[in-house]
PDB file with SEQRES, HELIX, SHEET and CRYST1 records, atoms N, CA, C and O in Angstrom:
SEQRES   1 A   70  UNK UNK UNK UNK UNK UNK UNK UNK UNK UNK UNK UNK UNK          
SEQRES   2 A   70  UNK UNK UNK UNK UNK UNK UNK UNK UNK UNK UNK UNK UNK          
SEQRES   3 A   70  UNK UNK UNK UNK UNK UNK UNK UNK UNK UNK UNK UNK UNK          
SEQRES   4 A   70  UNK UNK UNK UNK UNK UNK UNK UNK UNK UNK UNK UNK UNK          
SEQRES   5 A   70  UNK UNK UNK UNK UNK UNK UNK UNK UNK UNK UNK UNK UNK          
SEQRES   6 A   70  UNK UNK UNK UNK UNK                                          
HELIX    1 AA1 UNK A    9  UNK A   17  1                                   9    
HELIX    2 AA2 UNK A   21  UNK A   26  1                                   6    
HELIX    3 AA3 UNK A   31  UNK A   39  1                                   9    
HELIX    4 AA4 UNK A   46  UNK A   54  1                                   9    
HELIX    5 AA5 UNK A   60  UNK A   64  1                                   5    
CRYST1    1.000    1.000    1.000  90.00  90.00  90.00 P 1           1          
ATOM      1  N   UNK A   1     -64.881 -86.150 -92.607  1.00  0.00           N  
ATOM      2  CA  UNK A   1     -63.891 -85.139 -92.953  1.00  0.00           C  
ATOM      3  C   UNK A   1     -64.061 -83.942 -92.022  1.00  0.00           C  
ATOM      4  O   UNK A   1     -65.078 -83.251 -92.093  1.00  0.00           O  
ATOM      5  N   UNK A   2     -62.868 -83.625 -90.955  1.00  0.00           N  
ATOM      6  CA  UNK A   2     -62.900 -82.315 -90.235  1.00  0.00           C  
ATOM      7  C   UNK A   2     -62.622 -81.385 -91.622  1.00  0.00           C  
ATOM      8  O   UNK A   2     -61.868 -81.571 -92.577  1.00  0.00           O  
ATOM      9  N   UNK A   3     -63.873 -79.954 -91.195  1.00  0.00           N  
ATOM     10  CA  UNK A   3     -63.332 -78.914 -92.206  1.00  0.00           C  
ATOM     11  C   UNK A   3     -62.848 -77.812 -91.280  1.00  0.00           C  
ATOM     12  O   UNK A   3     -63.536 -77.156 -90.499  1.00  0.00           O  
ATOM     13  N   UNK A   4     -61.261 -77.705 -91.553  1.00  0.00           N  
ATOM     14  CA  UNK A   4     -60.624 -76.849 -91.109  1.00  0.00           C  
ATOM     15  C   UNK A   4     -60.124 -75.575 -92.186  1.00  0.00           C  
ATOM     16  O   UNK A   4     -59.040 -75.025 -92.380  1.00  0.00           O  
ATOM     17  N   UNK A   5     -61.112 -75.459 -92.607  1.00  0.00           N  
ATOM     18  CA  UNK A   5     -60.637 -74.135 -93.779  1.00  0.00           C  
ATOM     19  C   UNK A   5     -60.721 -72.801 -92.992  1.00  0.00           C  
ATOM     20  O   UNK A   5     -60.164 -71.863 -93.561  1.00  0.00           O  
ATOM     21  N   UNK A   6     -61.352 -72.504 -91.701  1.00  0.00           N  
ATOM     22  CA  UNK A   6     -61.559 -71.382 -91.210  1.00  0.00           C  
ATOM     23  C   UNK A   6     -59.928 -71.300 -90.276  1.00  0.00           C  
ATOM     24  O   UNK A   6     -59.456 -70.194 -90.013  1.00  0.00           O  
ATOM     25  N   UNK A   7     -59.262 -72.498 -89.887  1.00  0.00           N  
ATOM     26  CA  UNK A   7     -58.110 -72.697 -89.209  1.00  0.00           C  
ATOM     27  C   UNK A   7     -57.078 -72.478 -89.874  1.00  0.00           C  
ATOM     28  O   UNK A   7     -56.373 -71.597 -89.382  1.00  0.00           O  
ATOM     29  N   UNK A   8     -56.633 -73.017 -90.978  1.00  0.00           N  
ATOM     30  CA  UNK A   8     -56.009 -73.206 -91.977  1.00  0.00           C  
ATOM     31  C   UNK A   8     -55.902 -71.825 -92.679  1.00  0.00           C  
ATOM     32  O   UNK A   8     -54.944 -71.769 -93.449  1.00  0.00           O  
ATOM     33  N   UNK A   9     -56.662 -70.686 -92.600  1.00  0.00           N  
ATOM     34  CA  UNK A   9     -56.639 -70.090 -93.932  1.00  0.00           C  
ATOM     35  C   UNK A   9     -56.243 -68.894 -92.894  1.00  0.00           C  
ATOM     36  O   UNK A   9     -55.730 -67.951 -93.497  1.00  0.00           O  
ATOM     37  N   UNK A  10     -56.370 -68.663 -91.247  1.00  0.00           N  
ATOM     38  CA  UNK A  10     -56.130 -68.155 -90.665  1.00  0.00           C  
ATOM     39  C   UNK A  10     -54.894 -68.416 -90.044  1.00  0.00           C  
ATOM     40  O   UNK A  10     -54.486 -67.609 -89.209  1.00  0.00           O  
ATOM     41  N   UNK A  11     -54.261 -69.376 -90.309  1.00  0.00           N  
ATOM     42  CA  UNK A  11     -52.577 -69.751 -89.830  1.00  0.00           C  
ATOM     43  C   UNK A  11     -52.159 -69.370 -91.192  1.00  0.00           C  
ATOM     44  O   UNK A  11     -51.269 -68.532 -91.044  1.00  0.00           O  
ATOM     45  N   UNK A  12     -52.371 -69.580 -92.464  1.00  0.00           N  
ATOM     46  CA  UNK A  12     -51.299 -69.408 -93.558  1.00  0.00           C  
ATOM     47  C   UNK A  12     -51.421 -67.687 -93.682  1.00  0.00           C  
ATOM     48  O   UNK A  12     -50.444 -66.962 -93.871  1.00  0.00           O  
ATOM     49  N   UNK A  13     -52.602 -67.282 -93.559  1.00  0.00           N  
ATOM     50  CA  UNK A  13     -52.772 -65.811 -93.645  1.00  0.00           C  
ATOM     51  C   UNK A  13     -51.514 -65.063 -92.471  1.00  0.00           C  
ATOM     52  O   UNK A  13     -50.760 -64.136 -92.771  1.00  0.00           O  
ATOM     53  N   UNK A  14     -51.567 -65.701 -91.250  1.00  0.00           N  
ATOM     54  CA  UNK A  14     -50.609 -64.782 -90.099  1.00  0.00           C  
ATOM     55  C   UNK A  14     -49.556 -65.515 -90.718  1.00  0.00           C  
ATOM     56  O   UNK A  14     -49.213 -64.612 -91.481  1.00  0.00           O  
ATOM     57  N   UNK A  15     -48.876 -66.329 -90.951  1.00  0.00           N  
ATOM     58  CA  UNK A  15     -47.733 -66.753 -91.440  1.00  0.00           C  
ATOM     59  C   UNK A  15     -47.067 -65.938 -92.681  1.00  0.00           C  
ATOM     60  O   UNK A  15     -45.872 -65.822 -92.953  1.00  0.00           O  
ATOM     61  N   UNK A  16     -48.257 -65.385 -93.383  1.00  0.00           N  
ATOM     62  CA  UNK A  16     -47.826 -64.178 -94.294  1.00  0.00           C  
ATOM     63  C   UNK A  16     -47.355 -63.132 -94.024  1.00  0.00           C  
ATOM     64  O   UNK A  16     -46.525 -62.501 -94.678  1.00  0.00           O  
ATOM     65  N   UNK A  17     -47.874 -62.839 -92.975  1.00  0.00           N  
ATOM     66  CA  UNK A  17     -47.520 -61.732 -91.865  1.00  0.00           C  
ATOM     67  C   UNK A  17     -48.925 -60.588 -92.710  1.00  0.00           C  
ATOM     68  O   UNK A  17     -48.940 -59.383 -92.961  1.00  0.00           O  
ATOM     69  N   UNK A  18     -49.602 -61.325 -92.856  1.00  0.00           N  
ATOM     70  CA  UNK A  18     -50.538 -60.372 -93.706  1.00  0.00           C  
ATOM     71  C   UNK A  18     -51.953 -60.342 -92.373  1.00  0.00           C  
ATOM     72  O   UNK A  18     -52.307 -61.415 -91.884  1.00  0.00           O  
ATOM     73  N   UNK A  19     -52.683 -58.892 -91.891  1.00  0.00           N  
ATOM     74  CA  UNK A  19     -53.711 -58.667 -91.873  1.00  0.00           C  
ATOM     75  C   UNK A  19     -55.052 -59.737 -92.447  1.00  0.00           C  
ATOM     76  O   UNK A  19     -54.898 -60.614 -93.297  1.00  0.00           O  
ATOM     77  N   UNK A  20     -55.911 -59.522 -91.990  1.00  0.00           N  
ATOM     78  CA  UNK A  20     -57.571 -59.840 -93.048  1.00  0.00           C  
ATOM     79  C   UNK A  20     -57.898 -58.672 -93.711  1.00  0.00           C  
ATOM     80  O   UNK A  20     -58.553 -58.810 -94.744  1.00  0.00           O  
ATOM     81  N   UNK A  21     -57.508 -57.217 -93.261  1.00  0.00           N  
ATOM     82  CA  UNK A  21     -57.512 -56.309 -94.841  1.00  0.00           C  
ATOM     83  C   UNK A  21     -56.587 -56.778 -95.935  1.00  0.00           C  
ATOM     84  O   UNK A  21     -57.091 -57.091 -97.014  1.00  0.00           O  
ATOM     85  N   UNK A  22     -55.302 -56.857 -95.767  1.00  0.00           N  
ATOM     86  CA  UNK A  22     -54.479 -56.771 -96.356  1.00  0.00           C  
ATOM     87  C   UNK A  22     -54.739 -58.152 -97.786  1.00  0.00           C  
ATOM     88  O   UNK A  22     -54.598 -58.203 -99.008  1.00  0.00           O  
ATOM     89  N   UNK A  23     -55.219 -59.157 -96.577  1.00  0.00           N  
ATOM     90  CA  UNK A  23     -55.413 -60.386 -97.509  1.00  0.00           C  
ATOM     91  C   UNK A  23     -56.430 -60.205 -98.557  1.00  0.00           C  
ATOM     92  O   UNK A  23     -56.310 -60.724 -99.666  1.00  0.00           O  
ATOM     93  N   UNK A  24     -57.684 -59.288 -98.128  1.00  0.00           N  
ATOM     94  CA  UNK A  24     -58.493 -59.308 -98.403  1.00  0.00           C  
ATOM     95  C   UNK A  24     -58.410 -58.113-100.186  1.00  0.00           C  
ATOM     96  O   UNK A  24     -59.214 -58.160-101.118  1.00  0.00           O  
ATOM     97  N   UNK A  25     -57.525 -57.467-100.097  1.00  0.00           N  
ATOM     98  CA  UNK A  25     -56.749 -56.430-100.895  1.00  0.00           C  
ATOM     99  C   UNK A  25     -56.007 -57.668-101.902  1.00  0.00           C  
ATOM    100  O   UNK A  25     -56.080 -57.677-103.131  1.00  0.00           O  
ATOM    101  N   UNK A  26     -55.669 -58.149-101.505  1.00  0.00           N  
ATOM    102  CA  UNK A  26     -55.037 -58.946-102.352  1.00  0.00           C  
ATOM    103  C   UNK A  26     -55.970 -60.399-103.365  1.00  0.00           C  
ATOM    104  O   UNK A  26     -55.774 -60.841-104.497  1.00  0.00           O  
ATOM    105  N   UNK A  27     -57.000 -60.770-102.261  1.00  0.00           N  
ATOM    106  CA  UNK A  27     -58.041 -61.702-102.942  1.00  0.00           C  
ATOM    107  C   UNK A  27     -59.100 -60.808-103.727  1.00  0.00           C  
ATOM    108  O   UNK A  27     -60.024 -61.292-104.380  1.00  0.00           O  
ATOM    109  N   UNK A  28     -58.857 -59.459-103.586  1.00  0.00           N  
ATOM    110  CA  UNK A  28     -60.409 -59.007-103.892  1.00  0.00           C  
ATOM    111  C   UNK A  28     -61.800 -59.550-103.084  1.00  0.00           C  
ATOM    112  O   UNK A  28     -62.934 -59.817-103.480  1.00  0.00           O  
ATOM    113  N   UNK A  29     -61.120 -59.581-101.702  1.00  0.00           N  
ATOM    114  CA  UNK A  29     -62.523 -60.033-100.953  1.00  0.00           C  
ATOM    115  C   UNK A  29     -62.654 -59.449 -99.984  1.00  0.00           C  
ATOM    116  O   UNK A  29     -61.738 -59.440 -99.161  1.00  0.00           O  
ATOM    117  N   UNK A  30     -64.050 -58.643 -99.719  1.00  0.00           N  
ATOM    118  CA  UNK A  30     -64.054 -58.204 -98.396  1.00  0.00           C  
ATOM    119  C   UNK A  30     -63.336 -58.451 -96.822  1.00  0.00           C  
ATOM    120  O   UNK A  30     -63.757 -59.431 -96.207  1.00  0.00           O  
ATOM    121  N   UNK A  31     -62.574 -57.839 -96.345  1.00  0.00           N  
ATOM    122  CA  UNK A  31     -62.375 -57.914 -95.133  1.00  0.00           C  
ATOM    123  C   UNK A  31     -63.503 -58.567 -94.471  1.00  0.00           C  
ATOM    124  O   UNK A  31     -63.243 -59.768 -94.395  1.00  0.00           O  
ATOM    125  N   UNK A  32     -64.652 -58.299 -93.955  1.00  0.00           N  
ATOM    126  CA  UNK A  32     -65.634 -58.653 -93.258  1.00  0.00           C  
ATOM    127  C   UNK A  32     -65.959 -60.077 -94.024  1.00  0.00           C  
ATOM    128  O   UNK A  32     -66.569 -60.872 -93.308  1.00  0.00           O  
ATOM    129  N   UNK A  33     -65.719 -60.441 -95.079  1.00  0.00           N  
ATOM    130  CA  UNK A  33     -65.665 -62.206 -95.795  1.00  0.00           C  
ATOM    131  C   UNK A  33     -65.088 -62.441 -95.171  1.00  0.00           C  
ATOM    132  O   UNK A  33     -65.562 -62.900 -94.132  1.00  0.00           O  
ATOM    133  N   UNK A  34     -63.755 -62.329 -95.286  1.00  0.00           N  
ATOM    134  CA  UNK A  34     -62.262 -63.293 -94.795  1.00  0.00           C  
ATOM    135  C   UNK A  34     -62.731 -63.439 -93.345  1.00  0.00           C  
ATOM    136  O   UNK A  34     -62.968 -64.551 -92.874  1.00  0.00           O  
ATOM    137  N   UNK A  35     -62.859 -62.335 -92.657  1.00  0.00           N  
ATOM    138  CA  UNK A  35     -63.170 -62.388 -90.962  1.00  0.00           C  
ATOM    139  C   UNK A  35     -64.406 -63.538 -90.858  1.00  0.00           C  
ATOM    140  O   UNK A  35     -64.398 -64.069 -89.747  1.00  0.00           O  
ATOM    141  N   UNK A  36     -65.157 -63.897 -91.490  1.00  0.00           N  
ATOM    142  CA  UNK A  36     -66.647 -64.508 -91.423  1.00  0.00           C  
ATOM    143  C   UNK A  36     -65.834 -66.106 -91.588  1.00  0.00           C  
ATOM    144  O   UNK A  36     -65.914 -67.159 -90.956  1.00  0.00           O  
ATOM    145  N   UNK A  37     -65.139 -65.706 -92.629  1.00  0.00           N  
ATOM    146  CA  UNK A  37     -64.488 -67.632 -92.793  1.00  0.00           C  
ATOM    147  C   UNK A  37     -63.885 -67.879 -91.957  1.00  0.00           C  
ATOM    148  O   UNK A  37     -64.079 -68.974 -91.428  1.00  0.00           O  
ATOM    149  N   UNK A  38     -62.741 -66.885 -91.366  1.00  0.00           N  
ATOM    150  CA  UNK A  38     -61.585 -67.074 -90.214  1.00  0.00           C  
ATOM    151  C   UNK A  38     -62.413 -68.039 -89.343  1.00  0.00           C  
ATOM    152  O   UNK A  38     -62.295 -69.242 -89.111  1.00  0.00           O  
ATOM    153  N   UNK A  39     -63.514 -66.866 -88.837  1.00  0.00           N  
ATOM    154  CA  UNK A  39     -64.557 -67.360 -87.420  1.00  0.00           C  
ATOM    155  C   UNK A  39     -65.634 -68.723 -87.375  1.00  0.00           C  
ATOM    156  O   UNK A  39     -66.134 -69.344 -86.437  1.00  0.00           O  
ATOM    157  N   UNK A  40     -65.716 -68.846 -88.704  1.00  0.00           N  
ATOM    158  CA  UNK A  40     -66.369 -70.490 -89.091  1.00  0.00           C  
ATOM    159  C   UNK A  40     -67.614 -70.244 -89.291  1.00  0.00           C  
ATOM    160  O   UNK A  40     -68.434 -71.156 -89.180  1.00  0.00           O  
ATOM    161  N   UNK A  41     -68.059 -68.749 -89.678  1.00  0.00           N  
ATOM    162  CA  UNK A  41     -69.449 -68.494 -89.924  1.00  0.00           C  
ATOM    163  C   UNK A  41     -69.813 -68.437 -91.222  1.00  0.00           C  
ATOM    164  O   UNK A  41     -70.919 -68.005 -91.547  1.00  0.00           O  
ATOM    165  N   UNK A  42     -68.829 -68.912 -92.186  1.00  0.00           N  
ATOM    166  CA  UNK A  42     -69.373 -68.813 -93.699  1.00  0.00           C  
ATOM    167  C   UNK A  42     -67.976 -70.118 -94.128  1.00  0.00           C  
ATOM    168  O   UNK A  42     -66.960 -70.511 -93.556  1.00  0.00           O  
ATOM    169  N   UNK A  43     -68.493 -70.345 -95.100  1.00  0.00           N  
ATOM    170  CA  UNK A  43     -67.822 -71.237 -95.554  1.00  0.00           C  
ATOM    171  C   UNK A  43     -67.565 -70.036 -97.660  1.00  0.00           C  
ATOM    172  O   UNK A  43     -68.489 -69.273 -97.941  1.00  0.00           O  
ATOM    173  N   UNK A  44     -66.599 -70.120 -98.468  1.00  0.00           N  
ATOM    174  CA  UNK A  44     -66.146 -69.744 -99.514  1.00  0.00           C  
ATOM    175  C   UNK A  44     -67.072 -70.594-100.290  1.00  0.00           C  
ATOM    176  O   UNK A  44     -67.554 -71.585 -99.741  1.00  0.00           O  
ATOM    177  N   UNK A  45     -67.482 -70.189-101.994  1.00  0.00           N  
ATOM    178  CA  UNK A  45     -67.726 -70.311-102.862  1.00  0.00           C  
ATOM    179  C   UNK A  45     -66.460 -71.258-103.235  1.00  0.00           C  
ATOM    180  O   UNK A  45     -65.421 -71.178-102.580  1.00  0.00           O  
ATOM    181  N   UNK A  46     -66.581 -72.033-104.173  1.00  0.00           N  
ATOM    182  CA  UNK A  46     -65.633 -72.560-104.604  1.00  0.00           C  
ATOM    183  C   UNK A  46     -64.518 -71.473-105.608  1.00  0.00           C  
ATOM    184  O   UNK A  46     -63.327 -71.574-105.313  1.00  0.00           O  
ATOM    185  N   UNK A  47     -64.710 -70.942-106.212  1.00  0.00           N  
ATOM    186  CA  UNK A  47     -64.034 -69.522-107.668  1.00  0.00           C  
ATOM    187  C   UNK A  47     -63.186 -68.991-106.142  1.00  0.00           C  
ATOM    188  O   UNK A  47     -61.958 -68.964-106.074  1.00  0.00           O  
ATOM    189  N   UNK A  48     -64.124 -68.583-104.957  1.00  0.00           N  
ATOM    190  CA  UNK A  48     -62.889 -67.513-103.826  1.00  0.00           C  
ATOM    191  C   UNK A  48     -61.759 -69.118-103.177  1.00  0.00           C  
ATOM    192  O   UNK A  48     -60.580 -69.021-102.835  1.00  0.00           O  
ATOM    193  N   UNK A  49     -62.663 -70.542-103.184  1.00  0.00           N  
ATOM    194  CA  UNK A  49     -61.582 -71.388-102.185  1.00  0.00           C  
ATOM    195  C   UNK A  49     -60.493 -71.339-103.310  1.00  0.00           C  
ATOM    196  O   UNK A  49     -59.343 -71.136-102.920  1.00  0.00           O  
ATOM    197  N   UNK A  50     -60.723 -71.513-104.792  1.00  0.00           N  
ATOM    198  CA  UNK A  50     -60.010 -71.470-105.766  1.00  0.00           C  
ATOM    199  C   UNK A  50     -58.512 -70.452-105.551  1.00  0.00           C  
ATOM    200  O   UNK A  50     -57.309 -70.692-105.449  1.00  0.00           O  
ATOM    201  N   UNK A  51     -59.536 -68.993-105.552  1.00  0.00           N  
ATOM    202  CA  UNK A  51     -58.371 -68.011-105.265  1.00  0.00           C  
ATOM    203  C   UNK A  51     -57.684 -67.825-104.027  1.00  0.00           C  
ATOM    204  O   UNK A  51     -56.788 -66.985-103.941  1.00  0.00           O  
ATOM    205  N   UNK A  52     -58.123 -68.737-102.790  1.00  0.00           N  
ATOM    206  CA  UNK A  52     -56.795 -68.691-101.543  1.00  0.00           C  
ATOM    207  C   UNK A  52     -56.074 -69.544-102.239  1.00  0.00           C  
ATOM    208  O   UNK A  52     -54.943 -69.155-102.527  1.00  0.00           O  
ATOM    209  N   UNK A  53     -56.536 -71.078-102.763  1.00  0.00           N  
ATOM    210  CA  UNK A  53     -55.145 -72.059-102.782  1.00  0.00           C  
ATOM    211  C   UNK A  53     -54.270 -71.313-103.454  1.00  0.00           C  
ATOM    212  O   UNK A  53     -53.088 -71.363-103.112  1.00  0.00           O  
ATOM    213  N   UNK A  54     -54.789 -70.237-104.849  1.00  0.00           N  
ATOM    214  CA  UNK A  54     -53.988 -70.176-105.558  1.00  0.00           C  
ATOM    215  C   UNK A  54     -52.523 -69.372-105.028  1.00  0.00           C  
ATOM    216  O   UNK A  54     -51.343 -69.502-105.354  1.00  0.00           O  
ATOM    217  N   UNK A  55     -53.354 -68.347-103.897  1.00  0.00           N  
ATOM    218  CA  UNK A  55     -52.469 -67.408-103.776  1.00  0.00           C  
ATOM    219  C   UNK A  55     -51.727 -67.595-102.770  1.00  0.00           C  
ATOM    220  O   UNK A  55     -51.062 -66.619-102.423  1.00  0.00           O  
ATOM    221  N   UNK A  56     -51.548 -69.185-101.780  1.00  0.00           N  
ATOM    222  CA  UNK A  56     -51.340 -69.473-100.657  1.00  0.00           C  
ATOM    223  C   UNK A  56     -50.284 -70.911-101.504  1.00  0.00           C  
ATOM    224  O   UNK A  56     -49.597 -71.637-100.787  1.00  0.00           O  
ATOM    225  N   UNK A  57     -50.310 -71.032-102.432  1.00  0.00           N  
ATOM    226  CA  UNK A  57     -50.107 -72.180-103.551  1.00  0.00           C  
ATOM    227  C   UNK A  57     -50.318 -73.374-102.841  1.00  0.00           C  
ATOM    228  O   UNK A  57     -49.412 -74.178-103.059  1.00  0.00           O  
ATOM    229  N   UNK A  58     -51.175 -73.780-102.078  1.00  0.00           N  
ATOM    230  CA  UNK A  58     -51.857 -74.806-101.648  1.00  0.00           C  
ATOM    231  C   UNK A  58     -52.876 -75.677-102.077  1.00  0.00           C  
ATOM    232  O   UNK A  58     -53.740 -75.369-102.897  1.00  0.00           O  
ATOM    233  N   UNK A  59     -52.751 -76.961-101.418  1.00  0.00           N  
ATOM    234  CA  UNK A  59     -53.560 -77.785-102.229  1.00  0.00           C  
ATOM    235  C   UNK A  59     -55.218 -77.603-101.760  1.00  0.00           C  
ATOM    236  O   UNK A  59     -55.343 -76.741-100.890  1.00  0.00           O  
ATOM    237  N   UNK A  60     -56.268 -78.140-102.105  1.00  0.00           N  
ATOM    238  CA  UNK A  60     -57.461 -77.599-101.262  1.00  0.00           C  
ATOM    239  C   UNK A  60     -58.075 -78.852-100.391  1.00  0.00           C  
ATOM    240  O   UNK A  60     -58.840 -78.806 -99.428  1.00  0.00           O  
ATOM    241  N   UNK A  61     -57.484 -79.991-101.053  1.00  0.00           N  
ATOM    242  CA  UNK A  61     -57.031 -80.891 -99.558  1.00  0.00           C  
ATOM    243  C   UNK A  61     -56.589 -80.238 -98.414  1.00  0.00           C  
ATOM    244  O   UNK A  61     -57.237 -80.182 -97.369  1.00  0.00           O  
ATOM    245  N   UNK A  62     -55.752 -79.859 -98.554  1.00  0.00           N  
ATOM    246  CA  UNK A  62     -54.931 -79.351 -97.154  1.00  0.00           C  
ATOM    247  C   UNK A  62     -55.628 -78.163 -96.848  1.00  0.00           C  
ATOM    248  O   UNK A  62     -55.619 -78.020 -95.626  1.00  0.00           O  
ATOM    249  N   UNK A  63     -56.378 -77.022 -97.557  1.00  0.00           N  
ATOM    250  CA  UNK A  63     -57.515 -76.060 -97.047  1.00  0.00           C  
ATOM    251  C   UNK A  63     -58.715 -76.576 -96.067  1.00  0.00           C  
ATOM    252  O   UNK A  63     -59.064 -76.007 -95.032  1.00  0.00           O  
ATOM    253  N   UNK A  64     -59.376 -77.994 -96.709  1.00  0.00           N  
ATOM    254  CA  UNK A  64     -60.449 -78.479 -96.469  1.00  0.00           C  
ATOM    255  C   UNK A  64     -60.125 -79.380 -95.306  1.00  0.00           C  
ATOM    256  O   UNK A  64     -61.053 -79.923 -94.707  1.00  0.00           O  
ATOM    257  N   UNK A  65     -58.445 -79.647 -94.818  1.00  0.00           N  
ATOM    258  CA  UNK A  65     -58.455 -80.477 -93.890  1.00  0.00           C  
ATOM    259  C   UNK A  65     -58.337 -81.987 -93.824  1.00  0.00           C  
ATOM    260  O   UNK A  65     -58.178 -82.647 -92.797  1.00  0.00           O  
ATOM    261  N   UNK A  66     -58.458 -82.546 -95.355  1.00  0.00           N  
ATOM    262  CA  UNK A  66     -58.334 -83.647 -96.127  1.00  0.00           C  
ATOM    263  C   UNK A  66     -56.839 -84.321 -95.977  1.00  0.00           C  
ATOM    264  O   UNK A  66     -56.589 -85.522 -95.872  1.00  0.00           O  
ATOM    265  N   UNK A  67     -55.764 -83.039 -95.998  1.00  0.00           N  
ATOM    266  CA  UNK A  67     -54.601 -83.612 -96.021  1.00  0.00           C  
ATOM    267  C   UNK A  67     -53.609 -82.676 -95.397  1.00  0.00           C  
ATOM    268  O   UNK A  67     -53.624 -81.489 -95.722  1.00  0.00           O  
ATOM    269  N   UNK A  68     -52.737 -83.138 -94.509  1.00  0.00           N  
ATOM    270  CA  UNK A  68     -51.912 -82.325 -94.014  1.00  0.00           C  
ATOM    271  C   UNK A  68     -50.436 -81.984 -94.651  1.00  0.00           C  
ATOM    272  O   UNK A  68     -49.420 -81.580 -94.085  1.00  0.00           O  
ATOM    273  N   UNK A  69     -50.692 -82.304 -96.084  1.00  0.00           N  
ATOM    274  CA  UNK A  69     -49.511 -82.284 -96.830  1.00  0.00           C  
ATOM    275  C   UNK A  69     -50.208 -80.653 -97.856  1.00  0.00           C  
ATOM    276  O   UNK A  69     -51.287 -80.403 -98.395  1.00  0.00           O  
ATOM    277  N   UNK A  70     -48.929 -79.909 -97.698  1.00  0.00           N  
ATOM    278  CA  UNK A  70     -49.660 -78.343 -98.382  1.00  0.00           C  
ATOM    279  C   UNK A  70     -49.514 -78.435 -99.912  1.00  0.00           C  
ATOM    280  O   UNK A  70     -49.921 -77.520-100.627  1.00  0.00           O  
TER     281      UNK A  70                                                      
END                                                                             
């Protein structure tokens, strides 16, 4: 399994037209988090991968790279 959650979460984020503050305002997650996942240096807790799908309404297949269907 390629994990593309640092790719993925950084295309749906600019597709929002949203910042990594802005997103980060909205997840309740540090800016400097979101930037750490963007860059592939941290990987999410499951409760925060929870709160992108939710707020991206995506599946976490398609976060994790599992499936290219959103």
């Amino acid at each position: 399994m390629k994990f593309l959650f640092y790719q993925r979460l950084a295309t749906l984020r600019k597709e929002a037209g949203l910042s990594i503050r802005q997103l980060g305002e909205k997840l309740q997650i540090s800016p400097g988090t979101i930037s750490a996942w963007e860059h592939n240096k941290t990987v999410p807790r499951f409760d925060k991968l929870l709160a992108v799908r939710n707020y991206f309404q995506v599946s976490i297949d398609y976060l994790l790279g599992r499936s290219d269907k959103r």
